[in-house]
N, C-alpha and C positions, 0 to 999 in steps of 0.2 A: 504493500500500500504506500503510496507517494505521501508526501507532506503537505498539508493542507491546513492554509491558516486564514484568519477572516478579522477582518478591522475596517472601522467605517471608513475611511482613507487610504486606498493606496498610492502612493507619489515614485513614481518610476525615474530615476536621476536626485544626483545628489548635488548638483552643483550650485549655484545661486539662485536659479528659481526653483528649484525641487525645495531646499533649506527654508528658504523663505515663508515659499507658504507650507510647510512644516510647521516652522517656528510662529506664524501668523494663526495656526489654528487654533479652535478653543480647544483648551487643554482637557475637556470633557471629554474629548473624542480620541479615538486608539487610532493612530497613526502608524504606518510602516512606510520607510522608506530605505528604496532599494537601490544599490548602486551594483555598478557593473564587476568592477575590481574594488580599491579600495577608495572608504567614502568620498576623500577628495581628490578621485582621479579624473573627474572630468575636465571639460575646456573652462571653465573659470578659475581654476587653480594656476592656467599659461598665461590670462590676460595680464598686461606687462603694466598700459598705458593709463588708465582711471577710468572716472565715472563722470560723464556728463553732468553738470548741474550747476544751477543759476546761483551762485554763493558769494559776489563782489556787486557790490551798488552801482558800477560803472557800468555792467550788464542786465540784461533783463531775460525774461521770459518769450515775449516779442520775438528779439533779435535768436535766440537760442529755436525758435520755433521754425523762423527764417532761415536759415541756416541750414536745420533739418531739411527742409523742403528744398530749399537747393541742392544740397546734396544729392536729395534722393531722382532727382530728374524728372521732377513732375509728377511720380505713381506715388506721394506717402497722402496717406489721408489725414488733411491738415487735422480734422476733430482728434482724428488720435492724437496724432504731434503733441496736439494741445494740452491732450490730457496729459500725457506722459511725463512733460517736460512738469507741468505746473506741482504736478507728484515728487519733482526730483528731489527739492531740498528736503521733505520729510524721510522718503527714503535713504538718504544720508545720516539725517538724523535720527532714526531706526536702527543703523548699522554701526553708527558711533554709541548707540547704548547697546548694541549686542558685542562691542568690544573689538569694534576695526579700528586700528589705530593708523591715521592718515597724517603722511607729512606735514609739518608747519613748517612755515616763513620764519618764524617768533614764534614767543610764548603765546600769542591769542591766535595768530591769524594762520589759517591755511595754505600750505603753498597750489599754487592753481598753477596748471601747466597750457600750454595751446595744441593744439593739435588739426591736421587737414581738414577744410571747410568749415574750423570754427572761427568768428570775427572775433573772439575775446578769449583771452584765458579763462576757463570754467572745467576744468579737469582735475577734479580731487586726484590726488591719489597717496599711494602708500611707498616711495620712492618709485622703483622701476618693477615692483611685485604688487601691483594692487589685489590684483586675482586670489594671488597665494593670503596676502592678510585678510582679503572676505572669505576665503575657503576654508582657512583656520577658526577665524572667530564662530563661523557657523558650524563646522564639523563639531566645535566644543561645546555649544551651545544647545547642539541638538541631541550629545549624548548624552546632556546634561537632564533632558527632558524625562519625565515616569512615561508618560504618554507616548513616546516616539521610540518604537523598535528601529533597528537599523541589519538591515539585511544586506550583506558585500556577498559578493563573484556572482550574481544576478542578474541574466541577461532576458528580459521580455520574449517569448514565441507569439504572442497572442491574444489579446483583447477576448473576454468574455460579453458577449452581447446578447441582447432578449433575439435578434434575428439566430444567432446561432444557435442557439435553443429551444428554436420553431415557437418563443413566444409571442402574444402579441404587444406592441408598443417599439421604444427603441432608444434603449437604457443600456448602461454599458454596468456591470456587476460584476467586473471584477478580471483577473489574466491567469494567465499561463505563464509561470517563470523557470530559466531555466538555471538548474542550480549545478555553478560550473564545480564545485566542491565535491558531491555525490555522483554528479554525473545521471540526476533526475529532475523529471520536471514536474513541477510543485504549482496546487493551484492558491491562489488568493484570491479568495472571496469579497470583495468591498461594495460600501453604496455609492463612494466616489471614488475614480481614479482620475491623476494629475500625470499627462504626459511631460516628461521635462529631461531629455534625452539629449537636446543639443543638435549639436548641425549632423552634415554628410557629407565632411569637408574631403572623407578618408575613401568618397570614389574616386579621388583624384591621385596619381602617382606621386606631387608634389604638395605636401602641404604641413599647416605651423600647428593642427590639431592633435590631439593624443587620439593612439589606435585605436579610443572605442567612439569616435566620432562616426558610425557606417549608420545614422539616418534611422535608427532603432523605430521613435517614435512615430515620426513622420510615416513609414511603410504600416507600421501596426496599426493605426490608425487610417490610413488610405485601404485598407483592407477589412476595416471594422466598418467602412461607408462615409469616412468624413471626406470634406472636398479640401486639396490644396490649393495655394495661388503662389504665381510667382515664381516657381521652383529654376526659372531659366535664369535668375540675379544672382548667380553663386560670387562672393568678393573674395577677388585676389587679392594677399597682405600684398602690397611691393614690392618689402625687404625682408626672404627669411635670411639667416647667417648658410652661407654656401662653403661648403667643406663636408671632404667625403665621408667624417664620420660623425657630420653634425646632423642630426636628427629631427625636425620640425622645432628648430631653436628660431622662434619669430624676434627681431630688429626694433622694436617699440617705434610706432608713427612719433612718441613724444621726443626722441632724439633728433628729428626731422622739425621738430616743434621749436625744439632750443638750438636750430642753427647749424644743423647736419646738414650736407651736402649730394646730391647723386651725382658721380663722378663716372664718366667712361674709363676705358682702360688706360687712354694716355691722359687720365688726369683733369679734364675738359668736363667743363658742367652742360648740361644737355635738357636738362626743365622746363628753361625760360621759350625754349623755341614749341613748346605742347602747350603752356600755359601759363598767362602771365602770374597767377601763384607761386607757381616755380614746384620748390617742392611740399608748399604745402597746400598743390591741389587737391580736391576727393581722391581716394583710392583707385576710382574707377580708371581715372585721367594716369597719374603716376604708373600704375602696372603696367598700363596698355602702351606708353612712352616706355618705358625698360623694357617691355617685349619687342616693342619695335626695333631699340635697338641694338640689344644684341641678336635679333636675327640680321638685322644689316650690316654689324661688324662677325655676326658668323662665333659672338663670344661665347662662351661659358656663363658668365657672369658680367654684372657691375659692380663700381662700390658707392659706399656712405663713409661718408665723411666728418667725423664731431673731434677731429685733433687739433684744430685752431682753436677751439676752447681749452681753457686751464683746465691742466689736468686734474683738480683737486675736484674744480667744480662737476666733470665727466664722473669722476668714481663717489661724488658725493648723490648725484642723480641717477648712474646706470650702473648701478652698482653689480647687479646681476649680469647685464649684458656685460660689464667690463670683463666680471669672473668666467664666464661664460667661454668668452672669446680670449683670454688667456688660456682657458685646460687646451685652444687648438693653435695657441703659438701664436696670437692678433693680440696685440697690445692696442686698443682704440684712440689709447692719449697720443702715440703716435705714428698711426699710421690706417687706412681707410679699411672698412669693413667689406667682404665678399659677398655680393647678396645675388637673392634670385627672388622673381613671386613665387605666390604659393598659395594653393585656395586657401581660405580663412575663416569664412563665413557665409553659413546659408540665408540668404535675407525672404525667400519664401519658406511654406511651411502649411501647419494644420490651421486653416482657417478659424478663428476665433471671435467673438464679440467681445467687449471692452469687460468685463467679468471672467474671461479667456474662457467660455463656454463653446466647445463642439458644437458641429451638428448631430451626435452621438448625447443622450440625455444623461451627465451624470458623468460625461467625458470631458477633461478641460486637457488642455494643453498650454503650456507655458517656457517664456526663453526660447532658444533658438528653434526648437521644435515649432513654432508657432506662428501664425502667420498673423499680423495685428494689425498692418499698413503701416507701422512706423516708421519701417527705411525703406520705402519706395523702390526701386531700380538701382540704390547703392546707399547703403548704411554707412552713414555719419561716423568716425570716430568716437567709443568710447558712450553713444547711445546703448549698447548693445545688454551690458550690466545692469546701467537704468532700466531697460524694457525689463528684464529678469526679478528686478525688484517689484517693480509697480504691479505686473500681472501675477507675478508669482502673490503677491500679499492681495489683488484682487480677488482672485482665486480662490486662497483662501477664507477673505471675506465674504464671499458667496456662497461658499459650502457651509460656514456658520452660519447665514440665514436661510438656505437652505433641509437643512438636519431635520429640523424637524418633522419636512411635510416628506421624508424619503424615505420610503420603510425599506428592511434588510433584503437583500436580496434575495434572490429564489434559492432554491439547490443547483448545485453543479457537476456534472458528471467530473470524475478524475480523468487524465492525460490518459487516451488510450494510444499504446504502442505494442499493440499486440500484434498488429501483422507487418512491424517491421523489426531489421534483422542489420546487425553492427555493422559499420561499413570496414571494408577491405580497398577504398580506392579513393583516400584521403589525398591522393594528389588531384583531383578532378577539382575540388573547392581549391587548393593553392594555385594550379593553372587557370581558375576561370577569374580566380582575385586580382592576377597580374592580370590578366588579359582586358581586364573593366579597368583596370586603374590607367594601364595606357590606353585606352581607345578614348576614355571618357577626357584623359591630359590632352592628347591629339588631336583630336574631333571637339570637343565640347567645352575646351579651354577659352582664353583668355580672349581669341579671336574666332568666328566662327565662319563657316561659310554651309548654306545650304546641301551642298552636298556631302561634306564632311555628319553635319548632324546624321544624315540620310545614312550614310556610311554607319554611323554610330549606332541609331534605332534597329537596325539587320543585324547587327553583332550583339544590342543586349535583349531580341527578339528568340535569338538563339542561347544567350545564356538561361534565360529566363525559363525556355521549354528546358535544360539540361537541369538547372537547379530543382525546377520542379519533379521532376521524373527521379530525382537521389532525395529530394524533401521529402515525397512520399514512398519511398521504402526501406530509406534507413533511419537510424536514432540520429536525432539532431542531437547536434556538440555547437560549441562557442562559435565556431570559424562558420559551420554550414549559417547559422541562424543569423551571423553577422553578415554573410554573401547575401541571403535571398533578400535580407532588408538593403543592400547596398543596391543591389542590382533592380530593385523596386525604383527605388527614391531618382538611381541612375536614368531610368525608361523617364519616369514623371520629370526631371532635366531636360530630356532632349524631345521630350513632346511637348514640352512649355518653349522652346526652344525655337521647334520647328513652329510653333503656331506664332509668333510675333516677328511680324513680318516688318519691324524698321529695327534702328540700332537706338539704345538707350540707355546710359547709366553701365551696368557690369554686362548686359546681353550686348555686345559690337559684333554684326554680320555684313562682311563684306559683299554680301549680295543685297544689302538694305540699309546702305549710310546713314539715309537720311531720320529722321524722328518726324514721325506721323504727328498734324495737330491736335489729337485729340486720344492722349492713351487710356489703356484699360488694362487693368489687372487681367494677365491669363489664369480663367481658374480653371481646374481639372474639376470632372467629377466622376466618382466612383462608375456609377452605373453605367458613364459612357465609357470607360476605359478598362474596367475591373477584366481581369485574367480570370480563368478559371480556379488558380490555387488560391483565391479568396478566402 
């Protein structure tokens, strides 16, 4: 008999929006939250740069809302913006009484940093590790909790729904998780579940994500019936650190903030001819200018450049990135950094209302998983944390008023795998892993072209039939269950892909330059796209 546990709450992801609306919930309610590895392995633990948010009287709410919208190239839906932003200072103020300790200037005042496409300094953070001091504060916070189980090596197979249960209505009650410890899969019964899984930065060959970035949520959910939007906006960082046994170590946009340089190989700055910003245009603009050129010098790499500043002030601010790039022999005080882009971030996702409510009843999705309109066609710098806070404790607040009127769920059958049998051809998931990670860098990268996508959707048409036909006859393990959602999220890219037909924001198709007047979120929806292994 498998393991089987039941709590009104399950929150799937541990990382700033999983924690949050954790820690936001009323304490009345039994909470489980499950992480993949361990609790703070997710992508908020690598965010380097800070937290968006209106904290200097020289700025405002207005201008930070402006901003966003520029950024995002016309698709962010200004009401969200609005909301989000106007939320930011208390969510700071929430994380500073849950014990994030953010750099100062002085004894009173904050040090605020600037970052691409913001007009003002408004970038809390925690020196060069903001990520790792929210991921801390809250990992501690929440073990601290009576109410909040914490379940590690936990990887999601499956959303429990009243559809998959031949009931009527259309209520989500609870998953299927798979437990990489025993090597069984465990059901969890709940009256709410909170997807909060993060991006699918890790279909790409090149990227600044940790290995469990493969789209977890996003696929479970596009499979339970909710609709996504957007999934064609994937952001390339820039600058990750380039070196062959540096590992998705991302270059913080904040060194770029205080005075860093993009340097070609002979030493020549190259920005100002993409963008009168230079280098502190959006992300969109920067990546797509360093892809350009070193495919026209035929490079390897570019570099960044922060060795004209003193060195005291470099190791006082990038302190991580200094260490960093010492263990590979780069001294930053003096001498230029190696860099390359790299996906970063999914800016589509599980579509949500301002409550981060599915179209699944009792299904929220929150953080990157989620799709809100806050970053349009290219996510702002350092919004990304802010969105994690405000929905994640939305979230939350909704499931407290909520509670009441949601009775327990039904029964659930256990995980049947009785007609299948251990696999003996574990290399079929490693070659189809490679094979999606370059087709999807290739084809579906930073520049696209119509027939390359075309090229793309035939190859994960065929991964898709291969995954499924090994899904259903062997025992799912960590890597298979991480492919079928990789290669889910991968299709819903390049069908969002093929379907926008100008260029905008992170989607650039050389067969469609131009930006149409009048855009529209591409949404996907289930019933028109849903595969068979639904």
């Amino acid at each position: 008999m498998h393991a089987f546990h039941h709590y009104d709450v399950l929150i799937v992801g541990s990382g700033a929006a999983g924690l949050s609306t954790a820690l936001t919930l009323s304490s009345d309610l039994s909470v489980a939250v499950l992480s993949k590895t361990e609790l703070d392995s997710g992508s908020t633990q690598w965010a380097q740069g800070g937290i968006a948010a209106v904290l200097d009287d020289s700025d405002s709410e207005d201008a930070h809302t402006a901003d966003t919208l520029a950024a995002g190239a016309g698709l962010c839906h200004e009401d969200t913006v609005r909301l989000t932003v106007s939320q930011a200072r208390d969510s700071i103020d929430w994380l500073i009484a849950q014990g994030v300790q953010f750099t100062r200037a002085d004894g009173s005042h904050f040090h605020l940093t600037r970052e691409g496409g913001h007009s003002h300094r408004r970038i809390i953070h925690a020196a060069d590790a903001t990520g790792q001091a929210v991921s801390e504060a809250l990992c501690e916070r929440a073990r601290q909790q009576p109410n909040i189980d914490i379940f590690e090596n936990r990887v999601a197979v499956d959303l429990v729904t009243h559809r998959k249960l031949f009931l009527p209505g259309n209520r989500c009650v609870g998953a299927y998780i798979f437990n990489h410890d025993t090597q069984e899969v465990e059901l969890f019964r709940a009256r709410f579940v909170v997807l909060a899984t993060g991006g699918a930065s890790k279909a790409y060959l090149y990227t600044s994500n940790p290995d469990g970035a493969t789209g977890d949520g996003i696929a479970i959910a596009w499979r339970a019936g909710c609709r996504v939007a957007n999934m064609e906006f994937n952001q390339f960082h820039p600058t990750c650190l380039y070196h062959p046994q540096a590992k998705s170590f991302l270059i913080s946009e904040a060194l770029r903030g205080e005075g860093g340089k993009l340097l070609l190989p002979d030493g020549s700055r190259f920005m100002d001819r993409f963008d009168e910003r230079a280098e502190l245009a959006p992300r969109d603009i920067v990546a797509r200018a360093i892809d350009h050129e070193m495919k026209r010098l035929g490079a390897d790499c570019l570099y960044l450049d922060i060795s004209h500043r003193p060195a005291d002030f470099i190791e006082e601010h990038f302190p991580t990135i200094a260490a960093r790039c010492r263990e590979y022999g780069i001294d930053i005080t003096r001498e230029p950094i190696p860099i390359v882009p790299a996906a970063h971030y999914t800016c589509g996702g599980v579509m949500v209302d301002d409550h981060a409510r599915s179209d699944v009843n009792q299904l929220y999705a929150v953080g990157e998983t989620s799709f809100t309109g806050l970053h349009g066609a290219n996510r702002m710098a350092s919004n990304s944390l802010l969105e994690c806070l405000v929905y994640g404790r939305a979230a939350a607040r909704d499931i407290n008023e909520q509670t009441p009127h949601v009775p327990e769920p039904p029964e659930v059958p256990e995980w049947d795998e009785s007609r299948v049998r251990d696999s003996d051809e574990d290399v079929v998931i490693a070659h189809n892993w490679d094979e999606l990670r370059h087709f999807m860098w290739d084809y579906v990268g930073i520049v696209r072209t119509t027939k390359r996508l075309q090229r793309a959707k035939h190859r994960a048409d065929m991964l898709h039939s291969e995954i499924r036909e090994f899904y259903s006859n062997y025992r799912v393990s960590n890597d298979l269950l991480e492919l079928r959602n990789l290669v889910t999220v991968a299709d819903l890219i390049i069908c969002s892909a093929l379907q926008r037909r100008e260029s905008r924001g992170l989607h650039y198709n050389l067969d469609y330059p131009t930006t149409i007047a009048e855009p529209k979120d591409t949404v996907l929806v289930p019933t028109t796209y849903m595969r068979s292994d639904a």
